[in-house]
NUTORDREN-56690 format. One record per atom (N, C-alpha, C, O): residue in one letter; residue number from 1; x, y, z; atom name. Coordinates in steps of 0.02 Angstrom, whole numbers. Each point is the difference from the previous one (the first is absolute). Layout:
// NUTORDREN-56690
 resn resi      X      Y      Z name
    A  NUM      X      Y      Z   CA
...
//
This chain:
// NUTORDREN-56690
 resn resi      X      Y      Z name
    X    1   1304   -254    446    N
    X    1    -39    -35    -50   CA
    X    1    -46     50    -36    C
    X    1    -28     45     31    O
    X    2     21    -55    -95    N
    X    2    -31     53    -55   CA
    X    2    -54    -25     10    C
    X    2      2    -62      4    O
    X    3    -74     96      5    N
    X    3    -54    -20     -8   CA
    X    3    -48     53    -67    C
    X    3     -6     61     -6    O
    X    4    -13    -99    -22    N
    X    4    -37     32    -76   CA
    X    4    -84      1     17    C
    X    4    -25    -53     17    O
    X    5    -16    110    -22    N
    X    5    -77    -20      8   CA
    X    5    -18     22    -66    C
    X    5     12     53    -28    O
    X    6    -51   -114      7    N
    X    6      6     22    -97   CA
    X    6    -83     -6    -15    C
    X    6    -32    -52     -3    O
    X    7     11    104     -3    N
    X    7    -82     -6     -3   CA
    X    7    -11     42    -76    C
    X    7     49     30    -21    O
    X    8   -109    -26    -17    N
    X    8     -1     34    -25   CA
    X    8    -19     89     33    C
    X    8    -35      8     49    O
    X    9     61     41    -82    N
    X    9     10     76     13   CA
    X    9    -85     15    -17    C
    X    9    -24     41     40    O
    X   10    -27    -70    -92    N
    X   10    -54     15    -21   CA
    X   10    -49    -35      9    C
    X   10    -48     -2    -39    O
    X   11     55    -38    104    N
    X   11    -80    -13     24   CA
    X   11     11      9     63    C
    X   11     46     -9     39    O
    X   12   -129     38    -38    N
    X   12    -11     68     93   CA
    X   12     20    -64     49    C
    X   12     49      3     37    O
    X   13    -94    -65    -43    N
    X   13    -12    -28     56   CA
    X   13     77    -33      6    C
    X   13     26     30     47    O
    X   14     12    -69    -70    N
    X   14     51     -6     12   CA
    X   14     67     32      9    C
    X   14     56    -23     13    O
    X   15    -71     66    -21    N
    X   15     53     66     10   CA
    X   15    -21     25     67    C
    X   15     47     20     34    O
    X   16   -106    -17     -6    N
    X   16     -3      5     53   CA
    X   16     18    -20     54    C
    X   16     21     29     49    O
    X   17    -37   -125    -68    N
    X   17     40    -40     57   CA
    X   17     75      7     -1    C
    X   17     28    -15     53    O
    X   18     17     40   -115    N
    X   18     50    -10     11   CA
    X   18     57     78     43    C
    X   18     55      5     26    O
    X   19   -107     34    -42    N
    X   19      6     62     35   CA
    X   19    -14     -5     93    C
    X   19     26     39     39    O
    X   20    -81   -104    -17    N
    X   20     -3      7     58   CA
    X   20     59    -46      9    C
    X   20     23      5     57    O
    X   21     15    -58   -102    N
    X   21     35    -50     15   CA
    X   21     66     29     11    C
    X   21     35    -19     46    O
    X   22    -16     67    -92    N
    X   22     71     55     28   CA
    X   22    -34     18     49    C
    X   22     -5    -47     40    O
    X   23    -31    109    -16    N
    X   23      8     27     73   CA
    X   23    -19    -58     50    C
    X   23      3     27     56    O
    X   24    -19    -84    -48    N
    X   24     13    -54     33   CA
    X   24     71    -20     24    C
    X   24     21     -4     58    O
    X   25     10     -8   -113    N
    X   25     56    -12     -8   CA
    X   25     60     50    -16    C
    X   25     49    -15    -35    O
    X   26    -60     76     67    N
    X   26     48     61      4   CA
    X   26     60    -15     10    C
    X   26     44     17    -40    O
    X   27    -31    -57    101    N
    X   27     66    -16     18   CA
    X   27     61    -45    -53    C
    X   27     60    -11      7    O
    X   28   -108     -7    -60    N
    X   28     48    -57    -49   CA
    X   28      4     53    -52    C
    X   28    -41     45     -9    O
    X   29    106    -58    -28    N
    X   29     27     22    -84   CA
    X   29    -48    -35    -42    C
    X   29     13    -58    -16    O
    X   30    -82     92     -8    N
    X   30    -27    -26    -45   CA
    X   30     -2     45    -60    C
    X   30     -8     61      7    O
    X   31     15    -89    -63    N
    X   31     -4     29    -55   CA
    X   31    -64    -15    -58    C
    X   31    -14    -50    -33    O
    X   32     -9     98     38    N
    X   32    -84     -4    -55   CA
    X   32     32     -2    -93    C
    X   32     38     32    -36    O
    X   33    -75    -79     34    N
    X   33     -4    -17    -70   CA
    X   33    -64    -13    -46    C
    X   33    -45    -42      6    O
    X   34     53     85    -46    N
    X   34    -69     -5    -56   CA
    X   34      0    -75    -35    C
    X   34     49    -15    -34    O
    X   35   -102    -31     42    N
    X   35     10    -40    -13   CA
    X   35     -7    -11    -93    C
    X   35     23    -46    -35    O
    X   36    -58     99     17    N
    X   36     15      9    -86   CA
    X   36     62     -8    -26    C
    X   36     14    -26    -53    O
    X   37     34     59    107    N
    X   37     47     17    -39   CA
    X   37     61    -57     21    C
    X   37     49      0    -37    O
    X   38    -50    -30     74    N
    X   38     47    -39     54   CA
    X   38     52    -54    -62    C
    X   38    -33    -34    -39    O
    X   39     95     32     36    N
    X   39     22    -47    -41   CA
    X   39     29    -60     61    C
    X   39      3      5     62    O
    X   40     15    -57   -104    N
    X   40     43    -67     39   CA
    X   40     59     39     40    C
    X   40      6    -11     60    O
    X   41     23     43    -83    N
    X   41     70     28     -1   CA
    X   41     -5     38     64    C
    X   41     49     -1     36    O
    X   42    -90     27    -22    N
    X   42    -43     47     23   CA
    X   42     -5    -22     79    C
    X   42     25     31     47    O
    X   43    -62    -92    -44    N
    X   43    -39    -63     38   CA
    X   43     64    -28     58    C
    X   43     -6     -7     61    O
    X   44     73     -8   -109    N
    X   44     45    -51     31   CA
    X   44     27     44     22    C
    X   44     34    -31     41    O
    X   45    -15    100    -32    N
    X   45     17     44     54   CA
    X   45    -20    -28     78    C
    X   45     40      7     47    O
    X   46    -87    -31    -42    N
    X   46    -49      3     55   CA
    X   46     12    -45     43    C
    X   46     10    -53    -30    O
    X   47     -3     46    104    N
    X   47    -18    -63      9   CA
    X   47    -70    -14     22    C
    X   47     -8    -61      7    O
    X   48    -32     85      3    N
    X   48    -68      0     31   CA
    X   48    -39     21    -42    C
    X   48     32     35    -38    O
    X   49    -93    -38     20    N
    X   49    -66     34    -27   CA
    X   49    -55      1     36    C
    X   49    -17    -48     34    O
    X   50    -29    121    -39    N
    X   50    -54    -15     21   CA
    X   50    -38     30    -72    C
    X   50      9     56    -25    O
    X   51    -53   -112      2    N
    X   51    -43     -1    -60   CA
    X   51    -59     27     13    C
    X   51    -30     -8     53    O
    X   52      6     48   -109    N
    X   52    -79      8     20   CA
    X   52    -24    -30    -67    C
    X   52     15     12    -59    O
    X   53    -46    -44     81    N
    X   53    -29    -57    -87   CA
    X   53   -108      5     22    C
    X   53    -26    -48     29    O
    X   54     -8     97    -45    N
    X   54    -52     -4      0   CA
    X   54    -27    -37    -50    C
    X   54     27     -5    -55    O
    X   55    -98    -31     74    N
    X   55    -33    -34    -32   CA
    X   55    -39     15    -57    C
    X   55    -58     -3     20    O
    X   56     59     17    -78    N
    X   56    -51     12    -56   CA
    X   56    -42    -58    -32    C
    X   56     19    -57    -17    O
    X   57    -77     84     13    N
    X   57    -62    -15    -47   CA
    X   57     -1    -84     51    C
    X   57     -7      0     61    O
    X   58     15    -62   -102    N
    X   58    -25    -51     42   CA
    X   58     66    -47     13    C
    X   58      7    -55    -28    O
    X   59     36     79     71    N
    X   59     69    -15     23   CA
    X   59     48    -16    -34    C
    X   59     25    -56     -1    O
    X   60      3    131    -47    N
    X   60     58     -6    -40   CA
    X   60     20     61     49    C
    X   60    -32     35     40    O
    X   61    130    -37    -73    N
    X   61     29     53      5   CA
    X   61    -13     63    -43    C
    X   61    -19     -4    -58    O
    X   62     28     46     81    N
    X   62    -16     78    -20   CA
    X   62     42    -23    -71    C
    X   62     42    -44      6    O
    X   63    -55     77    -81    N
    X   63     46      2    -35   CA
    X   63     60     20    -18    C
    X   63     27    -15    -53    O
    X   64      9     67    118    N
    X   64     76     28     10   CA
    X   64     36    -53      7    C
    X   64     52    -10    -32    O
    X   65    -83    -42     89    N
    X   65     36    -49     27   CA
    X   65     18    -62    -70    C
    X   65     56    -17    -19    O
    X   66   -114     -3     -6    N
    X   66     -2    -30    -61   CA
    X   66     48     15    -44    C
    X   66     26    -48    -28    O
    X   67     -3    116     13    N
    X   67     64     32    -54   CA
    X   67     38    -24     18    C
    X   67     33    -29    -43    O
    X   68     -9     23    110    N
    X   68     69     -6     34   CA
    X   68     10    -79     13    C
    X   68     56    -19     16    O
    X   69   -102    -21    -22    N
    X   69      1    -72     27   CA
    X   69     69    -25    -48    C
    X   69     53    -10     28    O
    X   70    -60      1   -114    N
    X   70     36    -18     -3   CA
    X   70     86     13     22    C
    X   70     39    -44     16    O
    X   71    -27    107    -20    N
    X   71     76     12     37   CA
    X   71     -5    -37     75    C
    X   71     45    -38     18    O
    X   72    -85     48     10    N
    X   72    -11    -18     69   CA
    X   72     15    -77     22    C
    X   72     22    -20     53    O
    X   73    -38    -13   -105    N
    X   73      1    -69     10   CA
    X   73     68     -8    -27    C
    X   73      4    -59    -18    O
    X   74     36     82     10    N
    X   74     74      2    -37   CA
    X   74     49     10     67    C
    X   74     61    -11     -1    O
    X   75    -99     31     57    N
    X   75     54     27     69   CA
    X   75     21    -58     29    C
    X   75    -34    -50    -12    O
    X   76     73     46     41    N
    X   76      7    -62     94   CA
    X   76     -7     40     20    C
    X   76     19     52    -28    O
    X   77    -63    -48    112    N
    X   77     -4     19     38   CA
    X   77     -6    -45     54    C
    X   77    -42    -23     40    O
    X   78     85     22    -52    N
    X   78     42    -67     79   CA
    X   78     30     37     56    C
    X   78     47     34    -19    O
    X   79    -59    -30     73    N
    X   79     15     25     40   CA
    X   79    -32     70     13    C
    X   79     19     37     45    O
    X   80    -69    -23    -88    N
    X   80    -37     71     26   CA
    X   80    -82    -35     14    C
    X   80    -24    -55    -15    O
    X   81    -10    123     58    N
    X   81    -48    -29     55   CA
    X   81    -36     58    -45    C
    X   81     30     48    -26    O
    X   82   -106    -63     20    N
    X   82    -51     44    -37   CA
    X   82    -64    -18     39    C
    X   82    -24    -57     -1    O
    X   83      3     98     27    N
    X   83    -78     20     20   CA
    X   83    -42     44    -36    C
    X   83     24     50    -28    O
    X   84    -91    -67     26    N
    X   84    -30     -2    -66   CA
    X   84    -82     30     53    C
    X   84    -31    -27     46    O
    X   85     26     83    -78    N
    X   85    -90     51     19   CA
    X   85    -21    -18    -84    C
    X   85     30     -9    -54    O
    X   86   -110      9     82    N
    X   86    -33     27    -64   CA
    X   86    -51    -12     31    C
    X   86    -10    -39     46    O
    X   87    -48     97    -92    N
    X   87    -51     11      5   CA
    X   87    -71    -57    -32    C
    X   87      2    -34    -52    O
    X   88    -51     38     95    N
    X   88    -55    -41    -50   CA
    X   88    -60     40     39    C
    X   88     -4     48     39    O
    X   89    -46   -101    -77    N
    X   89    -78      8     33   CA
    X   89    -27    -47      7    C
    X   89    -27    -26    -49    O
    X   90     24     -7    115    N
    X   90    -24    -50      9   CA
    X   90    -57    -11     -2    C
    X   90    -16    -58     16    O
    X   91    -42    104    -36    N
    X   91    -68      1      1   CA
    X   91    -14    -15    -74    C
    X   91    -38    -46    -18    O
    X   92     70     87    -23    N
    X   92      0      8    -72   CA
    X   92     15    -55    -18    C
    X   92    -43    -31    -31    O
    X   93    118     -6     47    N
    X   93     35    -30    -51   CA
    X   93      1    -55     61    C
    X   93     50     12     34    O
    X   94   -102    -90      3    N
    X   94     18    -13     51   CA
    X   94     37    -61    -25    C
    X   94     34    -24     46    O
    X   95    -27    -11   -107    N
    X   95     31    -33    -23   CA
    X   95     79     -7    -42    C
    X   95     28    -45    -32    O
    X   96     -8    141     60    N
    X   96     56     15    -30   CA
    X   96     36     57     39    C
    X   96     36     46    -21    O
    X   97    -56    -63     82    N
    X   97     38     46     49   CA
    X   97     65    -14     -3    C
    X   97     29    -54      7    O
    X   98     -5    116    -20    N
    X   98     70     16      6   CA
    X   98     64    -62     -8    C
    X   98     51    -15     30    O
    X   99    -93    -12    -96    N
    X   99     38    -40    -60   CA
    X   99     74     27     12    C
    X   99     44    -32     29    O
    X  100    -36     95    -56    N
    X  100     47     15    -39   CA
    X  100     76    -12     72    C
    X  100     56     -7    -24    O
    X  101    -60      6     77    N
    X  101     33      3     49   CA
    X  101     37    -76     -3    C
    X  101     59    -14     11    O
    X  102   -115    -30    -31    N
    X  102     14    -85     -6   CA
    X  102     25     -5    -65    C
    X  102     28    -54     -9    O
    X  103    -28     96    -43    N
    X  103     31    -18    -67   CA
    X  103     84     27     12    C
    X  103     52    -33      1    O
    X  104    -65    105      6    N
    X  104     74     39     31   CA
    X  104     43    -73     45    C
    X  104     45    -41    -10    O
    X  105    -94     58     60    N
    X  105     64    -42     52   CA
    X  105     11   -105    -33    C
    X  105     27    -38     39    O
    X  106    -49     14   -103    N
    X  106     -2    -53     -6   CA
    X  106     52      5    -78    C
    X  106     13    -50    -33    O
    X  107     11    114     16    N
    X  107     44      6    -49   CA
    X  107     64     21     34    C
    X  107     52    -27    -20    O
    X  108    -48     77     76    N
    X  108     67     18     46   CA
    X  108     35    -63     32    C
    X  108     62     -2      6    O
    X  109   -114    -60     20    N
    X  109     38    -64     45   CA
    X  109     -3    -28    -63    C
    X  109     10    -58     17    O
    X  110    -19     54   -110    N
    X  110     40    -64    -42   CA
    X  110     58     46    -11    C
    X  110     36    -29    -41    O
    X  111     -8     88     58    N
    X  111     31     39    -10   CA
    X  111     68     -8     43    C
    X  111     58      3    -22    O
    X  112    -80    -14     92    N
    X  112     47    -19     45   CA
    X  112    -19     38     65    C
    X  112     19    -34     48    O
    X  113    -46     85    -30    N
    X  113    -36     34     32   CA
    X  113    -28    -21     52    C
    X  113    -33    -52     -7    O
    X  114     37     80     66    N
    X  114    -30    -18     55   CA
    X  114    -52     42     11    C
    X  114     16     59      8    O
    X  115    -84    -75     -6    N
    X  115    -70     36     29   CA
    X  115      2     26     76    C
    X  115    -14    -39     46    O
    X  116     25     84    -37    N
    X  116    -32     18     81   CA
    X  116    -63     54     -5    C
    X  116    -18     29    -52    O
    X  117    -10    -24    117    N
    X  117    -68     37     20   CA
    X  117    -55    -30     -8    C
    X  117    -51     32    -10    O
    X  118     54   -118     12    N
    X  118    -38     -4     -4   CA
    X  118    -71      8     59    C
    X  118     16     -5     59    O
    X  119    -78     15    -71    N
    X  119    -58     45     27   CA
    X  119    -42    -57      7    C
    X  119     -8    -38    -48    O
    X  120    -28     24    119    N
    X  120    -51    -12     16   CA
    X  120    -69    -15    -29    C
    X  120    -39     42     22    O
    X  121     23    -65    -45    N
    X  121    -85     10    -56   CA
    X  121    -58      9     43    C
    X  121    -59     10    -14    O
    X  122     86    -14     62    N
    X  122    -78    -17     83   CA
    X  122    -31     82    -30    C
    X  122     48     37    -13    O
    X  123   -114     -7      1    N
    X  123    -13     57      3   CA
    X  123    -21     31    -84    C
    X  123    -22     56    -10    O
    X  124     35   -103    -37    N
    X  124     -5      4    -47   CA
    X  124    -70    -42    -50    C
    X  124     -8    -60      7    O
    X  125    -17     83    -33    N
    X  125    -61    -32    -19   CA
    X  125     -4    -11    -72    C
    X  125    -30     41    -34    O
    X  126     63   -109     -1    N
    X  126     -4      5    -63   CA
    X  126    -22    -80    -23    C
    X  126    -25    -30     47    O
    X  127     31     -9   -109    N
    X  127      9    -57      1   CA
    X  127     29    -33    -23    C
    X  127     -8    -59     13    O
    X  128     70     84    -71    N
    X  128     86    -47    -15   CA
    X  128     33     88      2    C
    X  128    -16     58     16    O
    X  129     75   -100    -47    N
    X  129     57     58      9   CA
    X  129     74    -46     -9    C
    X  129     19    -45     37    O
    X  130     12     68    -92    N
    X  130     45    -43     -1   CA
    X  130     72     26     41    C
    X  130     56    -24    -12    O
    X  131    -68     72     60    N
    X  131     26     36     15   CA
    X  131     -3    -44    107    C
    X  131     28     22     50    O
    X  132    -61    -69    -55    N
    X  132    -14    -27     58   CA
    X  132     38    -63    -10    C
    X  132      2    -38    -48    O
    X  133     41     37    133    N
    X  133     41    -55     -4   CA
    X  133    -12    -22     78    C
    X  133     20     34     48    O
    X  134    -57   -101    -40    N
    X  134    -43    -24     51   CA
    X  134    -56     65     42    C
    X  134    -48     24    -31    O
    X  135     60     -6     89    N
    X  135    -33     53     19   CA
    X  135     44     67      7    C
    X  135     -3     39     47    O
    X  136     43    -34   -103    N
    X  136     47     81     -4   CA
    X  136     -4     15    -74    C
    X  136    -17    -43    -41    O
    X  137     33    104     24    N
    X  137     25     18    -59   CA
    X  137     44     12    -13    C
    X  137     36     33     37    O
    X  138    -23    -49    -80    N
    X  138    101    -15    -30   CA
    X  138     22     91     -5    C
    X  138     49     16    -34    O
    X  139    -87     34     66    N
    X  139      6     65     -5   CA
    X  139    -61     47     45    C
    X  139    -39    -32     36    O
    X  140     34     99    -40    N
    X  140    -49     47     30   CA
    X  140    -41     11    -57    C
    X  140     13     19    -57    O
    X  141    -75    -38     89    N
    X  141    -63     10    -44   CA
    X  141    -21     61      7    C
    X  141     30     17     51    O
    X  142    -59     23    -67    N
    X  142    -35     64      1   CA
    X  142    -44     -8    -33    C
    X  142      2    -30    -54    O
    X  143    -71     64     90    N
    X  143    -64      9    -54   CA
    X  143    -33     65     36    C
    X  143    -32     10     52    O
    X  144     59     33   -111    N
    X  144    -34     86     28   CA
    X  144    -73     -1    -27    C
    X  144    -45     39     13    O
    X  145     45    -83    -47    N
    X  145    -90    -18    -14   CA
    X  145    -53      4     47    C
    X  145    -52     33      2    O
    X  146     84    -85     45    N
    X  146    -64    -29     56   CA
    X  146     51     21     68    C
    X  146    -15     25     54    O
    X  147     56    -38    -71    N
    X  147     21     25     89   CA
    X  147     73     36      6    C
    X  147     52    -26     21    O
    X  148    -67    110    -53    N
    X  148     39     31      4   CA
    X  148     14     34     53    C
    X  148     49     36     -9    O
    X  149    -85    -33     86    N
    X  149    -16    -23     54   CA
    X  149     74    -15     34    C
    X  149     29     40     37    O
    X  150      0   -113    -61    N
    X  150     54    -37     23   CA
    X  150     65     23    -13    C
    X  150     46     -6     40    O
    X  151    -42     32    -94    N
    X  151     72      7    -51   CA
    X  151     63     30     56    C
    X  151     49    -32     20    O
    X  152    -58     65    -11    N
    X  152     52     14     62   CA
    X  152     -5    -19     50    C
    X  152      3     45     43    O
    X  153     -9    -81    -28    N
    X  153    -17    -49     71   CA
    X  153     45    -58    -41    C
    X  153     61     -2      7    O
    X  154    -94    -40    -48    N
    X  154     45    -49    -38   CA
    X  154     77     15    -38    C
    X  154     35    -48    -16    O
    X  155    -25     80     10    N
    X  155     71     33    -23   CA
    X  155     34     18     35    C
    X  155     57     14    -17    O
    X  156    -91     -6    110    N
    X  156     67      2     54   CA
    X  156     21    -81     32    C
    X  156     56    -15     19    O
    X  157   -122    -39    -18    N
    X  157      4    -30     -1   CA
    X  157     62    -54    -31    C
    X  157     35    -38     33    O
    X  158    -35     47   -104    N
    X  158     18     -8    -72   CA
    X  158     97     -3     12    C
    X  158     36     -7    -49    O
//
């Protein structure tokens, strides 16, 4: 099974998690993808994804992801499984923590897509997030903000 980790190449903090998320995951065929550049065509190669969709300004997607939505929403992805990181600040933004994880993973399942990884919220200190589904997140939260502390500890977990 092809697995794709499609983050953007030009932001530190998410490039980081996805750099600890390969040597995590050494033992699997993963293939890194700039998420600027990523086409549909591109995508249905795959059967798996792991997304990095960080949170900007007050819980939108980064604007790479935005370019690509419309092709994106043009795919089936029926029968492929996508787990979904992104970054927030739950101190900063406590009403828009790590949005963008709950927008990602709520366009991949009208898509056909199955969500896995989903993460625990116990340990996290914010107050919405559309990215929260009862007491888990529909993905791995990261916040190198306030508790960069955790990040590798949660990503073996993960």
């Amino acid at each position: 099974m092809r697995t794709a980790l499609i983050y953007s190449f030009n932001t530190h903090n998410t490039s980081e998690v996805a750099r600890l998320l390969k040597e995590e995951l050494r033992d699997y065929d993963i293939e890194l993808i700039n998420a600027e550049e990523v086409t549909g065509d591109q995508l249905l190669n795959y059967d798996n994804f792991i997304i990095g969709a960080p949170t900007w300004f007050n819980g939108e997607l980064p604007n790479y992801w935005d370019e690509f939505m419309p092709e994106m929403k043009e795919l089936d992805l029926k029968g492929k499984k996508v787990a979904i990181f992104g970054n927030g600040d739950q101190a900063g933004y406590p009403d828009h923590f790590v949005d963008a994880i709950g927008i990602m993973a709520e366009i991949v399942e009208k898509l056909g897509a199955a969500t896995i990884g989903h993460f625990p919220s116990r340990g996290y200190y914010f107050e919405k997030s559309k990215a929260l589904r009862k007491d888990h997140f529909c993905g791995l939260p990261i916040d190198f903000e306030n508790q960069p502390e955790h990040t590798a500890e949660i990503i073996k977990k993960w």
